[in-house]
C-alpha positions in Angstrom: 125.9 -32.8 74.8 128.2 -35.6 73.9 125.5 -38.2 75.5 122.6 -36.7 73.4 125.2 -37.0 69.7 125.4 -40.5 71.1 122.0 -40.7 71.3 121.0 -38.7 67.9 124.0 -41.7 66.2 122.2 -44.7 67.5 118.8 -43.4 66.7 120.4 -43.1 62.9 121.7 -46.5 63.1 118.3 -48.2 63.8 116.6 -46.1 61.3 119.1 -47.4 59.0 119.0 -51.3 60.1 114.9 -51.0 59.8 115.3 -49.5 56.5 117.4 -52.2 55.6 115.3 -54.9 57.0 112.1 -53.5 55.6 114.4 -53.3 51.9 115.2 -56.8 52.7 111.2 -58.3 53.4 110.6 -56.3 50.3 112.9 -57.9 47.9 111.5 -61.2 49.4 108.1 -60.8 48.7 108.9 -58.9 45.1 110.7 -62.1 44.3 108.0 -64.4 46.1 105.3 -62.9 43.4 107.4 -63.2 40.7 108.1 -66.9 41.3 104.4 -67.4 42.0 103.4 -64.9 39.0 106.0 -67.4 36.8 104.8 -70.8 38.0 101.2 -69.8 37.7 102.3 -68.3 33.9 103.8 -71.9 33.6 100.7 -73.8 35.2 98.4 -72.0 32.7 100.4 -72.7 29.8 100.7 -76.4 30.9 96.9 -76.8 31.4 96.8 -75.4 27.8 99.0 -77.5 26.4 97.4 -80.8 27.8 94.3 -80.3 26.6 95.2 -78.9 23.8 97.0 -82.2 22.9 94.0 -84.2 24.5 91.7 -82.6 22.4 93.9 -83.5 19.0 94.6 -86.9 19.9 90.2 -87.3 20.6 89.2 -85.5 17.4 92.3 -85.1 14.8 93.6 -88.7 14.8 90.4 -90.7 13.8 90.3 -88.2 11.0 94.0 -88.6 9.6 93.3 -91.1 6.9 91.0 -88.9 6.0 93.2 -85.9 5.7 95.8 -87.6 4.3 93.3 -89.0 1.7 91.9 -85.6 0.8 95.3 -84.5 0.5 96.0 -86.9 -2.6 93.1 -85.8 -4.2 91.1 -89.1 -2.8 87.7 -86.7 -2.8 88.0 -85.8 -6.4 89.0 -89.2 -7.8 85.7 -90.6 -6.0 83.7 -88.1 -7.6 85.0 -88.5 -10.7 84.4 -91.8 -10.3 80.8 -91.5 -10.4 80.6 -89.0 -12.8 82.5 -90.2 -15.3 85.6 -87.7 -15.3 88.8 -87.3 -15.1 90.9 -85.6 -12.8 94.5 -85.1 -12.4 96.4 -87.3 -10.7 98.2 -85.8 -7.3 101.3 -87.8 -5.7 100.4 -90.0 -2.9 101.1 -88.4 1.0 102.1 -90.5 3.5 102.5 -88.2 6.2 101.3 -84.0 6.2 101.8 -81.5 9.1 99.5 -78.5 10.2 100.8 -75.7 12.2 98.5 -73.5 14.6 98.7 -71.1 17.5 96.4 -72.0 20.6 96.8 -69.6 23.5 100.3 -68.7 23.8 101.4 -72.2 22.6 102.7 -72.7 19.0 101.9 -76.4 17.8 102.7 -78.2 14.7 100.6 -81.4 13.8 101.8 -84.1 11.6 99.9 -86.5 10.5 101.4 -90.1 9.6 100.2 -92.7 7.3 102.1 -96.2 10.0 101.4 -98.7 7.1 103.8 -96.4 4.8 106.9 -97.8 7.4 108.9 -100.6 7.9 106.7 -102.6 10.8 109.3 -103.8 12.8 107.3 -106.5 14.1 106.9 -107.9 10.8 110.4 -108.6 10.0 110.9 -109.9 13.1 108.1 -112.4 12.4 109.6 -113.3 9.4 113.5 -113.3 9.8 113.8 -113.0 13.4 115.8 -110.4 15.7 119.1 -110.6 14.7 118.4 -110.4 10.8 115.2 -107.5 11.8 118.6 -105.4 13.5 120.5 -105.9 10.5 117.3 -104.6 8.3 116.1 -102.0 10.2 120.0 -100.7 10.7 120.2 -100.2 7.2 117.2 -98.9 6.7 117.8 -95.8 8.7 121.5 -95.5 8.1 120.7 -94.9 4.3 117.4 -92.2 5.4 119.6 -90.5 8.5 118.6 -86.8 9.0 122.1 -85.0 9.6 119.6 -82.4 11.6 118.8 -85.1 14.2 120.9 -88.2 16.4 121.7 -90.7 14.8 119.5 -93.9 16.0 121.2 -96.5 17.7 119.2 -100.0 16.7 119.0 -102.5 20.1 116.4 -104.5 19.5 114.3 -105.9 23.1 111.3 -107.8 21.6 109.2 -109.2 24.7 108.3 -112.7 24.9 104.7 -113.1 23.4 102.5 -115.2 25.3 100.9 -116.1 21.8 102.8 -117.5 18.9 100.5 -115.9 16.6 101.1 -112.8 18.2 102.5 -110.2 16.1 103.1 -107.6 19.3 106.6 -108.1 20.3 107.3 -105.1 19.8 105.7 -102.3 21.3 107.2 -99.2 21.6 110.5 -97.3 20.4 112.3 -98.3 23.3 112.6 -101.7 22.3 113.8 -100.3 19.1 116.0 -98.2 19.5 118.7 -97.0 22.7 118.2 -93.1 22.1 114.3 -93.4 21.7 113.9 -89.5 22.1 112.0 -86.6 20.1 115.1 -85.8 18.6 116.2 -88.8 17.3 112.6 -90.3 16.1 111.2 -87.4 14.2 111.8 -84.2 13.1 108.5 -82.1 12.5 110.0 -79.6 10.6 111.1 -81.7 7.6 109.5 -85.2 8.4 112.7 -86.8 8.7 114.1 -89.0 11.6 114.1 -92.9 12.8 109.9 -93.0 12.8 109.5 -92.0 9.4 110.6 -95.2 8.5 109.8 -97.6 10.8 106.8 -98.1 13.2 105.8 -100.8 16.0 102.3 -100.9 15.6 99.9 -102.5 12.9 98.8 -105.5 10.6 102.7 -105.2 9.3 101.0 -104.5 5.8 102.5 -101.5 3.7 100.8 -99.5 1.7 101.9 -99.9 -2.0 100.4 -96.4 -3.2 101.9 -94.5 -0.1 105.3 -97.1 0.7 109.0 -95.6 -0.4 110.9 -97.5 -2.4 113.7 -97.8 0.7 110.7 -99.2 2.8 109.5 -101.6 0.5 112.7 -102.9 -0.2 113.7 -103.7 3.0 110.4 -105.2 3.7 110.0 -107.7 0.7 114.2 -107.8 -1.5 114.6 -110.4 0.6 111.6 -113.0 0.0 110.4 -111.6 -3.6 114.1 -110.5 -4.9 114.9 -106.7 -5.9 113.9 -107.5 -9.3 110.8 -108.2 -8.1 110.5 -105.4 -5.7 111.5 -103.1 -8.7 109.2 -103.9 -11.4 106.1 -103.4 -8.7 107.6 -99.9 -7.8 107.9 -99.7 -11.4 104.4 -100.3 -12.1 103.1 -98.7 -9.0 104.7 -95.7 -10.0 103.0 -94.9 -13.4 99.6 -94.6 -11.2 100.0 -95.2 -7.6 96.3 -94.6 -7.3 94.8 -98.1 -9.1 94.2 -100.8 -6.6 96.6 -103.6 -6.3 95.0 -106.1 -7.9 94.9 -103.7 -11.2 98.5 -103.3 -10.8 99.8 -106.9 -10.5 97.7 -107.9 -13.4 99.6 -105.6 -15.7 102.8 -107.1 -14.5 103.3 -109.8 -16.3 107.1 -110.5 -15.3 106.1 -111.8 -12.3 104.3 -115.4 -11.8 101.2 -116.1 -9.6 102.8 -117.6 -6.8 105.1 -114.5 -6.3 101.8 -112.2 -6.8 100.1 -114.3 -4.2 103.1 -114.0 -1.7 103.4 -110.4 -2.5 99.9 -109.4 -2.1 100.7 -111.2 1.8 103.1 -108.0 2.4 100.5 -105.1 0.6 97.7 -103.6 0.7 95.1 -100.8 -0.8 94.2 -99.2 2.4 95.8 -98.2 6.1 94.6 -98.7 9.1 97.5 -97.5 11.5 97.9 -93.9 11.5 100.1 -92.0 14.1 99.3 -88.3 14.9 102.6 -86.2 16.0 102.4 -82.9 18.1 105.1 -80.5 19.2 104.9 -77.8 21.3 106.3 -74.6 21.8 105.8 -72.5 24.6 107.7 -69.5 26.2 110.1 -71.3 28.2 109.7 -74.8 27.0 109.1 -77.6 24.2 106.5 -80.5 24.5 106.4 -83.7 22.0 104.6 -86.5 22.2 102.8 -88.8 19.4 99.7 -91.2 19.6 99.6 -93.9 17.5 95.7 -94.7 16.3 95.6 -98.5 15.2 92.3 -99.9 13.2 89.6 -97.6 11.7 90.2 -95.0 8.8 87.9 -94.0 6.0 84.8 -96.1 4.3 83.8 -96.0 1.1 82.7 -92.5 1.1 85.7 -91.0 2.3 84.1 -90.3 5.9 86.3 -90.9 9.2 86.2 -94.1 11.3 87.3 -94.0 15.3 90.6 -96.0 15.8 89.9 -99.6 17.9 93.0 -98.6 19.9 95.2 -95.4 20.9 98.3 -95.8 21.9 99.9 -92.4 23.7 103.6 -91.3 24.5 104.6 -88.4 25.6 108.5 -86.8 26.2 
C-alpha cells in the first residue's frame, strides 16, 4: 500500500513538472510572437515612413517655391497683372507647414524659403570665422525658442580647395555643437537655430521674404543700420515690388550703396529646404532636405532643384 502512495505521489509530481514545463515553452513562444508581431508592426511602420519621406523629398520639394508663392497670393498678383486688376496684398511667407496622416504615421511638412536666412557661408566670405561666430551668435541668442536647446555656435568651416568657393560650410555640424532636431527647428511653431540661418545657397536674401533680424545681421555691418532700416522701411510698405522698384524710391541712399546692396539681395529664391517629422506609435523621425537651384518661372509653374542635399536624425 505504502509503495503504491509512493507511486500515485511521484506520478503527481511529474504531472506537475510537465505542466510546468509545457507552461514554461508556452510563455516562451507567447512572448516570441509578440516580439516578432512588434518588430514586424515596427518594420512596417518604418518601410512607411521611408517612403513616405522619399516620396516628399522627390515630388514636394521642387514644388516649395511654388507653394510658398501661392501662399503670398503670387497666383493672383500674376493674374492681375495681365488683367489689369488689383488684388489685395497678402504678407510675404517664408516658410509654411502641412500636416497629414499616411498609414499609421502622423507627418507634418514645412516648407522653407533658405534665401529668407542668414547664409552662413556668406558672412564667413565676407568677415571671416571669428567675426561669422560673433554674428551668427547673436543672431540666434536674440530669436531663441525657450521650447527648444539653446544652440551652441562652434564654427568648423572646411578648407575649400577653391578660393572662389563659397562651400565651406556644409552642414549644421560645422555650425553648431548640438546640431539635433531639437535644437535646429521646431515644426510646431517654426522656431529654432535653422530658421535663421542656413548653409546652403548663392548667400543672397530675399528682401520681400528676409526678417528684419536677418537682414541686419547680414548687411548693418557693410551698408550701416541706417541703411538697413530705410530699405526695411521701404520694403515694408509693399514687399511684393521688385527690388529695383524699391531702391529707386529710396532716395536717402546713394548709388554706390544701392549697387553694393543689390550684391546681398535679390527678387527670387532658389534654395528651399523641405522639413518632415514623424510620428509613429512608438517613435519620432526628423530629417530635412535641402533643394538648392530651381523654383518657379515666369508662370508660377515648379522647376526640379540642380541638387538635394538629405539629412536625417
Amino acid at each position: 500500500m505504502n509503495t503504491h502512495r509512493t507511486h500515485r505521489g511521484f506520478a503527481l509530481l511529474m504531472t506537475l513538472v510537465l505542466v510546468l514545463i509545457a507552461g514554461t515553452m508556452l510563455t516562451g513562444i507567447a512572448r516570441l510572437s509578440t516580439t516578432e508581431a512588434l518588430h514586424a508592426n515596427n518594420a512596417t511602420e518604418d518601410l512607411q515612413r521611408r517612403w513616405a519621406m522619399r516620396s516628399a523629398t522627390r515630388t514636394l520639394l521642387p514644388r516649395a517655391e511654388m507653394l510658398l508663392n501661392d501662399a503670398e497670393g503670387g497666383r493672383e498678383r500674376l493674374i492681375a497683372a495681365m488683367t489689369n486688376k488689383k488684388v489685395q496684398s497678402i504678407d510675404p511667407v517664408s516658410k509654411l507647414h502641412v500636416d497629414c496622416t499616411l498609414g499609421d504615421i502622423a507627418f507634418r511638412f514645412v516648407f522653407t524659403d533658405e534665401q529668407a536666412k542668414l547664409n552662413v557661408n556668406r558672412v564667413i566670405d565676407e568677415d571671416g570665422p571669428a567675426d561669422a561666430r560673433r554674428v551668427v551668435t547673436r543672431l540666434l541668442r536674440a530669436s531663441f525658442n525657450p521650447n527648444s536647446r539653446p544652440a551652441i555656435v562652434r564654427l568648423r568651416p572646411a578648407v575649400s580647395a577653391s578660393a572662389e568657393s563659397l562651400e565651406t560650410v556644409g552642414s549644421f555640424g560645422q555650425v553648431l555643437e548640438n546640431a539635433g532636431p531639437e535644437t535646429l527647428f521646431d515644426t510646431r511653431n517654426g522656431l529654432g537655430a535653422a530658421s535663421r540661418i542656413t548653409c546652403w545657397g548663392n548667400g543672397d536674401v530675399n528682401l520681400r521674404r528676409v526678417s528684419p533680424d536677418v537682414l541686419h545681421a547680414l548687411c548693418d555691418r557693410v551698408l550701416g543700420r541706417q541703411v538697413v532700416r530705410n530699405i526695411l522701411k521701404e520694403r515694408d510698405k509693399n514687399p511684393h515690388r521688385r527690388l529695383s522698384d524699391i531702391f529707386k524710391a529710396i532716395d536717402s541712399i546713394d548709388d554706390d550703396t544701392k549697387r553694393l546692396a543689390e550684391s546681398f539681395l535679390t527678387d527670387d529664391s532658389t534654395c528651399h529646404a523641405l522639413w518632415i517629422e514623424a510620428q509613429g506609435h512608438r517613435r519620432a523621425w526628423h530629417a530635412v532636405a535641402i533643394g538648392v537651384g530651381g523654383g518657379i518661372d515666369d508662370f508660377g509653374n515648379p522647376s526640379p532643384p540642380d541638387q538635394v542635399y538629405e539629412i536625417a536624425w
